[in-house]
N, C-alpha and C positions, 0 to 999 in steps of 0.2 A: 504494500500500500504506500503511497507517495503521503498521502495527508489523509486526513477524519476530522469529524465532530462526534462529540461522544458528551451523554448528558446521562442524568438520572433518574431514574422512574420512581416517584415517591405520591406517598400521600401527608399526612398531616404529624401523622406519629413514625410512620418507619420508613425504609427505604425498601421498594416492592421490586428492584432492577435496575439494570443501566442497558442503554441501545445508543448504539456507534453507526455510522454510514459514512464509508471512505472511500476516496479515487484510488483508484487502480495507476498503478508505477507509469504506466501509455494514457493516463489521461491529461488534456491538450488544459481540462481550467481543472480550477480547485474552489473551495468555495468561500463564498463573499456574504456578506452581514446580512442579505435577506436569504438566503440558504439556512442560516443558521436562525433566524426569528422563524420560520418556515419549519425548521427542524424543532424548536423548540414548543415551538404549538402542535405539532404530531406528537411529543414525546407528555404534554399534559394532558391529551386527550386517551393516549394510549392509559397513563397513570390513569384516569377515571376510569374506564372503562375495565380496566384489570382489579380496581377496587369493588367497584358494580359486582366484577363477577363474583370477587369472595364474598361480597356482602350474598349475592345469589346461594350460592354455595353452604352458608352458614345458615342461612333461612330456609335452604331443603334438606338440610339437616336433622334444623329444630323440626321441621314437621314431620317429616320421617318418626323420630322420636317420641314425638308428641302424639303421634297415630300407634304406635306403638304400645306406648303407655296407654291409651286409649282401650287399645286391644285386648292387652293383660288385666284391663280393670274391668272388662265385660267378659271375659272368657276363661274357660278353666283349662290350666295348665297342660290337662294330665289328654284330654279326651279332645282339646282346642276348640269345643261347642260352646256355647253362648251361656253363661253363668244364671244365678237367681238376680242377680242383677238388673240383664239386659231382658233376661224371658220379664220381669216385672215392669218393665221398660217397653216391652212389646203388648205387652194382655193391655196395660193400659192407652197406646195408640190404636190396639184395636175396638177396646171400648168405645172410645171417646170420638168415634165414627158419627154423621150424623143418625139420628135416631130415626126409628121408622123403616130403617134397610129390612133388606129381604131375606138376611140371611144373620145365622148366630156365629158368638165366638167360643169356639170349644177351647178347653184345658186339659189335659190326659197329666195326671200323677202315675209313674211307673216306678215302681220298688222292685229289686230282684230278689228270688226268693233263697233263701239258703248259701248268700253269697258272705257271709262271718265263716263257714265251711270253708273257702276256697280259698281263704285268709289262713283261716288258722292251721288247715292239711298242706297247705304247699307254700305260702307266705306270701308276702303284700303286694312282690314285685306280681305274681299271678294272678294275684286279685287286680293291680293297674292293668295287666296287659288282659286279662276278662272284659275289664270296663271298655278299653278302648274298641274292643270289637265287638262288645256291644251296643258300643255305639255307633259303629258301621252299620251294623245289621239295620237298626233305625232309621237312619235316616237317610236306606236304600227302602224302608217300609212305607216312610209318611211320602203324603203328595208334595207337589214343588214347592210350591206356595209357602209348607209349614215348616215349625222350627223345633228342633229338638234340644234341648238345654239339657245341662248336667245341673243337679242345684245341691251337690255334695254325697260322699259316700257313696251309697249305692241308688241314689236316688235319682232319675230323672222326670223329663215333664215336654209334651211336647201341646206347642202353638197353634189350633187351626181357626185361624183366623176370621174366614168363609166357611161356615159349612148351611146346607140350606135344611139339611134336616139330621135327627139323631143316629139314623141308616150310615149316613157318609163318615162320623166320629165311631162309631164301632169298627166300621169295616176297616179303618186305619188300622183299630185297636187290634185286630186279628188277625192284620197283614204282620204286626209287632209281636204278637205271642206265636205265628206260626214259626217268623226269623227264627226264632229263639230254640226250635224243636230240634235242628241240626246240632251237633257236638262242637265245642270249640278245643281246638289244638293249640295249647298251652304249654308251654315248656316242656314237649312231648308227653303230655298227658291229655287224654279226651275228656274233657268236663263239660257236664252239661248243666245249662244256666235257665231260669223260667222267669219267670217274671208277673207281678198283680198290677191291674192298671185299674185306677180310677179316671171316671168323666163329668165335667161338671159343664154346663150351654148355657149363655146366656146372651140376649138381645144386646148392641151398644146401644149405651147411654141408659140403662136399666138397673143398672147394677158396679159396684167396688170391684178393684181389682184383687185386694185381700178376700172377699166375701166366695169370689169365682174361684179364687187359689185354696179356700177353708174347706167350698165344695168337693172339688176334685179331689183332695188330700181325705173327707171322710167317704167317699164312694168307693177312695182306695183303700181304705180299713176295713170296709166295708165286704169288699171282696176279698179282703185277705182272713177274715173270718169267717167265709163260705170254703173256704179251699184254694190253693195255689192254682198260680198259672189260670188266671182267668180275668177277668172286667167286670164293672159294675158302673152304673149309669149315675149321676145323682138323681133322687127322683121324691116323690111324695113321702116315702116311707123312712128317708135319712130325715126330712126336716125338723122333726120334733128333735130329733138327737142336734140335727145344726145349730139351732135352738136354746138348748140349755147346755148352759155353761158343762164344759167336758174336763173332767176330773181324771186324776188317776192314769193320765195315756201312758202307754209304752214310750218307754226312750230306745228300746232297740228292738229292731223288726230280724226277722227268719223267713 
C-alpha cells in the first residue's frame, strides 16, 4: 500500500472496530480532505449501524428468554404438557366465550390407577418414563382442538373446549382408556397402566372455573369408587355430595 486513512469505529462507551481504505503502491492520487470527511461519515454511520445491531441482538435474546421462562412457568418439566397453571388459564378463556353458544366446555380429571406400584416395584425414574408415555398415548387420543395438561403426580386433565353434546366428551374418554389397554415397555419391563377419568360440561359464561375443575375432580372419585379403568359423567346424582362441604378426602389415590 502506498498511503491509507484508517479511523475508528466507536460508540459512546467502547471502541466497536477500526476500518482503513488505502491506495494500492500503482495508484496515480492518494487522498485529499474530502476523501477523508467522506471517509469519516461512512465510518459513523457504519458505528451506528453495528450498534443497532447488538442492541438487535440483545433484544432477541431477552425474548428468547423471556418466552422461555414463559414456557417453564406454564409447563411441566417432566411430560412438557401444559401445567395447572395454563389448563386454568384455558377453562377460563373458554368460559368466558360469549354466552348463549351452541356448544359446552368439557373438563376430563384423569388419575392413573395403581401407578404408587410402579414407583415403588421399579423406582421413580419408571414411574417419569410411564408418565411421559402416557402422555403420548393422550394426546394421540383427544381431538385437535383439545388440551391435555399434567396438573402433578399422576394426575392429569384434559381441555375440550367445543363439545356440542355429552356423546362427543365420552367418546374422547374411551379413545383415552382404550390407549391405555396396550402394555408399556419400561426399562425392559411390560407394565400395564389404567386409568379413572372424571367429566364435568358446562355452558360459557354459566359457570366458575374452580366450580367446573371441583366437578370433574368429584365425577373422578366418583368413578374410582365404582371400579378402575373407567368414567363417570358429573350429573344429578354427585350434586348433593358437590354441595356439602367434603370432609375427610383421601390424600393419596390407587
Amino acid at each position: 500500500m502506498r498511503d491509507a486513512i484508517l479511523t475508528q469505529l466507536e460508540n459512546e462507551h467502547r471502541l466497536l472496530g477500526t476500518v482503513m481504505i488505502a491506495n494500492r503502491l500503482g495508484d496515480r492520487f492518494s487522498f485529499d480532505h474530502s476523501d477523508r470527511q467522506l471517509f469519516e461519515t461512512l465510518a459513523t454511520q457504519a458505528s451506528f449501524s453495528l450498534q443497532n445491531d447488538r442492541y438487535r441482538q440483545v433484544l432477541a435474546q431477552r425474548t428468547r428468554e423471556r418466552a422461555e421462562f414463559e414456557h417453564k412457568a406454564h409447563h411441566d418439566s417432566l411430560t412438557l404438557l401444559p401445567n395447572r397453571a395454563l389448563l386454568v388459564e384455558r377453562v377460563r378463556d373458554a368460559l368466558a366465550r360469549r354466552e348463549g353458544a351452541d356448544t359446552d366446555v368439557a373438563v376430563m380429571y384423569v388419575d392413573l390407577d395403581d401407578f404408587k406400584t410402579v414407583n415403588d416395584s421399579l423406582g421413580h425414574a419408571a414411574g417419569d418414563a410411564l408418565l411421559v408415555q402416557v402422555a403420548d398415548r393422550m394426546q394421540i387420543s383427544i381431538r385437535p382442538d383439545d388440551i391435555v395438561a399434567r396438573l402433578g403426580g399422576d394426575e392429569f386433565a384434559v381441555l375440550m373446549a367445543d363439545v356440542a353434546n355429552e356423546a362427543e366428551a365420552t367418546t374422547v374418554a374411551k379413545r383415552i382408556l382404550d390407549s391405555l389397554n396396550a402394555p408399556f415397555e419400561i426399562q425392559g419391563h411390560e407394565i400395564w397402566a389404567h386409568a379413572t377419568i372424571g367429566i364435568a360440561r358446562a355452558r360459557p359464561g354459566e359457570m366458575e372455573v374452580a366450580d367446573l375443575l371441583k366437578r370433574a375432580d368429584l365425577a373422578m372419585y366418583t368413578a374410582k369408587g365404582e371400579g378402575k379403568s373407567r368414567y363417570a359423567v358429573f350429573g344429578d346424582r354427585m350434586r348433593v355430595s358437590f354441595l356439602e362441604p367434603r370432609t375427610g378426602r383421601r390424600t393419596a389415590r390407587g
